[in-house]
C-alpha positions in Angstrom: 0.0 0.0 0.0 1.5 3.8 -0.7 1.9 5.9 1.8 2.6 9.5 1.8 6.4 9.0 2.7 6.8 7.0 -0.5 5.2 9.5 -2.0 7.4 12.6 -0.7 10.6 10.5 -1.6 9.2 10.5 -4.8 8.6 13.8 -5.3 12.0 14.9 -4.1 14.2 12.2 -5.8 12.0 12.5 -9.1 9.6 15.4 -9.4 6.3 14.6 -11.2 7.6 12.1 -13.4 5.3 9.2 -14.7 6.5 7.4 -11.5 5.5 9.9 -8.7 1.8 10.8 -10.6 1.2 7.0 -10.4 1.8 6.9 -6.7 -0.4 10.1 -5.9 -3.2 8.4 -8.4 -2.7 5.2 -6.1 -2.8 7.1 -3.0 -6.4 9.3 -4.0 -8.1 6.4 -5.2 -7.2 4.4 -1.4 -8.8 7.3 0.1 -11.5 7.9 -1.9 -12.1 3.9 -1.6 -11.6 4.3 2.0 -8.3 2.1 2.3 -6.4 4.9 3.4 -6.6 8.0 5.5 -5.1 11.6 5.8 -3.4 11.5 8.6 -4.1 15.4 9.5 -7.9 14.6 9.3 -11.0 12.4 11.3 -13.0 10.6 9.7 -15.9 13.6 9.4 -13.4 16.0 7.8 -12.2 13.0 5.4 -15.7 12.9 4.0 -15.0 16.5 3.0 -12.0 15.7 2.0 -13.6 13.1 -0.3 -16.5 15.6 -1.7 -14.1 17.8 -2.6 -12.9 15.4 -5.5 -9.9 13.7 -6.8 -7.7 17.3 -7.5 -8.6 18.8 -4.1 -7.0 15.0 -2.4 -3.7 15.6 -4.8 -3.2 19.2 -4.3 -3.7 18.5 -0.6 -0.9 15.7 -1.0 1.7 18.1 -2.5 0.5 21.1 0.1 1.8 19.1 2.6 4.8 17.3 1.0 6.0 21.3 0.2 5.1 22.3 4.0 6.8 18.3 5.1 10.2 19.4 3.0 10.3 23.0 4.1 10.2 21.9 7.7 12.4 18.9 7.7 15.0 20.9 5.7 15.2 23.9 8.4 15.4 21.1 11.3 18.5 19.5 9.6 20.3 22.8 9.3 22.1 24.3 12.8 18.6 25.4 14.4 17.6 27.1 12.1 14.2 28.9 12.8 11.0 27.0 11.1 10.2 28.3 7.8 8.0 31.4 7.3 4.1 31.0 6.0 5.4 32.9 2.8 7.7 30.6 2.5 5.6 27.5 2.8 2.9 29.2 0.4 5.3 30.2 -2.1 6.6 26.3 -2.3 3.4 25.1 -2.2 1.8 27.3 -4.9 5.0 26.6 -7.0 4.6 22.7 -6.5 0.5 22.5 -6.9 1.7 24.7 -10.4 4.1 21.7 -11.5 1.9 19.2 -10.4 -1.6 20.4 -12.1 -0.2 20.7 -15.2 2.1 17.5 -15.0 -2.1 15.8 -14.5 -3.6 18.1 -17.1 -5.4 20.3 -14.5 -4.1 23.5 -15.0 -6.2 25.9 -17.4 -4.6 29.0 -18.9 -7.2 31.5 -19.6 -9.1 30.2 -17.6 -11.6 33.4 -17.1 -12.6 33.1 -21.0 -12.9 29.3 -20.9 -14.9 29.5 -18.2 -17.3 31.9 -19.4 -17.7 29.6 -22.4 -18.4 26.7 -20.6 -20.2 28.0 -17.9 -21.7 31.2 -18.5 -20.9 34.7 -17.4 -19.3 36.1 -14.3 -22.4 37.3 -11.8 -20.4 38.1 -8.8 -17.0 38.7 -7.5 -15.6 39.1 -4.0 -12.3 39.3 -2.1 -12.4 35.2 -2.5 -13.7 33.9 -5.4 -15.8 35.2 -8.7 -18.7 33.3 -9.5 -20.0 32.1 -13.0 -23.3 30.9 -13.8 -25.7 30.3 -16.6 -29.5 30.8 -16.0 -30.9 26.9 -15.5 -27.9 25.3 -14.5 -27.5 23.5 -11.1 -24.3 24.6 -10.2 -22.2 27.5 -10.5 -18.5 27.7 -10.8 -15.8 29.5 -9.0 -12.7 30.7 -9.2 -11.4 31.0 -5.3 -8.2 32.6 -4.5 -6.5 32.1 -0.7 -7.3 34.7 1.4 -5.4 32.0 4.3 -1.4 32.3 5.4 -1.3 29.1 3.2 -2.2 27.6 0.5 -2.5 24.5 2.4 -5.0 26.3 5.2 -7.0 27.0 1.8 -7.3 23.6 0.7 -8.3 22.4 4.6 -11.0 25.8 4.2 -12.9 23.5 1.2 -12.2 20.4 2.6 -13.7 21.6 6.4 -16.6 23.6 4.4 -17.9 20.3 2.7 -17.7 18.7 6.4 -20.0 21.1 7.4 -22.2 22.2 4.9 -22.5 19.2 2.7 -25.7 20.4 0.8 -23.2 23.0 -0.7 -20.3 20.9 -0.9 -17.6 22.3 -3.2 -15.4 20.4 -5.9 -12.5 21.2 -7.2 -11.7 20.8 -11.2 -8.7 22.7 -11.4 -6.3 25.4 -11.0 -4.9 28.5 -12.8 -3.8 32.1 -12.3 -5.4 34.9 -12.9 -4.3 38.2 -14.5 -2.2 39.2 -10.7 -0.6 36.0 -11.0 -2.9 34.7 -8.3 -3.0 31.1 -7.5 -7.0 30.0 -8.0 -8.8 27.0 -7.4 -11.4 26.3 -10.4 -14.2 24.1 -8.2 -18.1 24.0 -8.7 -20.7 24.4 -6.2 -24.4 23.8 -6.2 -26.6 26.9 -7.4 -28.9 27.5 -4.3 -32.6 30.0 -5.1 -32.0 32.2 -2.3 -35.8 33.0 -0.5 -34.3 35.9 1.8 -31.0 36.2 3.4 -30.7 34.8 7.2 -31.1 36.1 10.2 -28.6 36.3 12.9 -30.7 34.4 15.1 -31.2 31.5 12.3 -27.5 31.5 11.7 -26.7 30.9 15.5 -29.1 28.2 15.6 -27.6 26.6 12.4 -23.9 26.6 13.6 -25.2 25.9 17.3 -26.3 22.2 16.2 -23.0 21.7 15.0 -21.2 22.1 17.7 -20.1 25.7 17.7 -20.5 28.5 20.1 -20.4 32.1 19.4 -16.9 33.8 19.3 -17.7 37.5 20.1 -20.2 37.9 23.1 -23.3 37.6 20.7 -22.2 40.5 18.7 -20.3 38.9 15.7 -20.1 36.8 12.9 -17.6 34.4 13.8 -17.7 31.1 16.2 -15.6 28.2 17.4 -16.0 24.9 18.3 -12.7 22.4 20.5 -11.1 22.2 16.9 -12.6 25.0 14.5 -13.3 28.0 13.9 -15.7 29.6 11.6 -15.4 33.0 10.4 -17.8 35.0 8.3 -21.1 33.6 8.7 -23.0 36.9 7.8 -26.2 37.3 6.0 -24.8 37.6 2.8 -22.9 34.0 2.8 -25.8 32.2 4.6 -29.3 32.1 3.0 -32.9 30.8 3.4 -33.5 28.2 0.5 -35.7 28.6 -2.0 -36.4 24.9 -1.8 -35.6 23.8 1.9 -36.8 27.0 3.2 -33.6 26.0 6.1 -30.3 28.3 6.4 -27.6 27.1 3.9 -24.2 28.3 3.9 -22.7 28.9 0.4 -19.3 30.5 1.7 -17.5 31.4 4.8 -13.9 31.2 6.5 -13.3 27.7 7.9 -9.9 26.6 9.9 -8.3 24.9 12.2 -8.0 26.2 15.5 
């Protein structure tokens, strides 16, 4: 069975050569067939993990082999201090680069193929710009990190998707916009928004899983033992259409 030490060997004798893709392939499909686990999540959060898709599990995978090497290498060297988060983001972007377009999952243009495919830009925030054609069931998104890490980005999807699984995102690629941002390309279902919630309706809705208000009653942000959840205003958390129940479509998600 692989394990992610024969993969980060891999990686740093080899690169993503035919070799070190086949072990990463082998690796996703034993999590995704529940043979194997990521060590840095339970077994709620690896369900998210597992919504998110195949090229959330393998960017994940190189995240950490980036943050793994980064880490071990300052640790070998006369005490040196632990690498920076600019450091580990700037490795890990560079490495989720190589590796996307080593599997054929890195778009170039992606803002005109997108709008193609999918229809035309309807909003755009700090995070992500959203795409959609009228009658479709899900949108699509282009997310940039807004985290220290790339790697705390990834865990944001992957902890969302534990969460809020009726809005579960999945990731279908990567790219750069016209900054040279790193962006995750992932689709999300299109929810009818009724009316935006209440603050009373989004307490009660994080409140039955486990959370606890973070800011005396007075803010948008909670935490549970091992999370916390940021951004849960009105705007990212509506009444459905359909449900007629609170649904999140976006928020800040991390570990504590």
């Amino acid at each position: 069975m692989v394990s992610n030490e024969d993969i980060y060997k891999s990686i740093s004798n080899n690169g993503f050569e035919d070799a070190t893709l086949q072990l990463i392939d082998q690796f996703i499909n034993d999590i995704q067939n529940g043979t194997q686990d990521f060590y840095r999540f339970n077994q709620q959060e690896h369900a998210g993990l597992c919504k998110g898709g195949s090229p959330l599990i393998g960017a994940s995978i190189v995240a950490d082999y980036a943050r793994a090497s980064l880490t071990t290498g300052g640790n070998a060297e006369s005490r040196q201090r632990k690498p920076t988060n600019w450091q580990i983001d700037e490795l890990q972007e560079q490495l989720i680069e190589q590796w996307a377009k080593s599997v054929k999952l890195w778009v170039q243009d992606s803002e005109r193929i997108i709008i193609d495919t999918f229809g035309p830009m309807i909003a755009q925030g700090a995070e992500s710009k959203v795409y959609y054609r009228d009658g479709d069931t899900s949108v699509v998104k282009e997310r940039t990190s807004i985290y220290s890490t790339t790697q705390k980005a990834l865990d944001s999807i992957i902890l969302h998707n534990y969460l809020f699984p009726e809005t579960a995102m999945r990731v279908i690629g990567f790219t750069r916009d016209s900054d040279g941002l790193l962006r995750t390309i992932l689709t999300q279902p299109y929810v009818r928004c009724l009316r935006l919630a209440t603050k009373e309706e989004i307490d009660k809705l994080v409140m039955a899983k486990g959370f606890h208000d973070n800011w005396s009653g007075k803010g948008v942000n909670y935490a549970s033992e091992r999370l916390l959840l940021e951004d849960m205003h009105p705007a990212n958390v509506f009444i459905d259409d359909v449900s007629n129940s609170p649904i999140c479509i976006d928020c800040i998600v991390k570990f504590t």
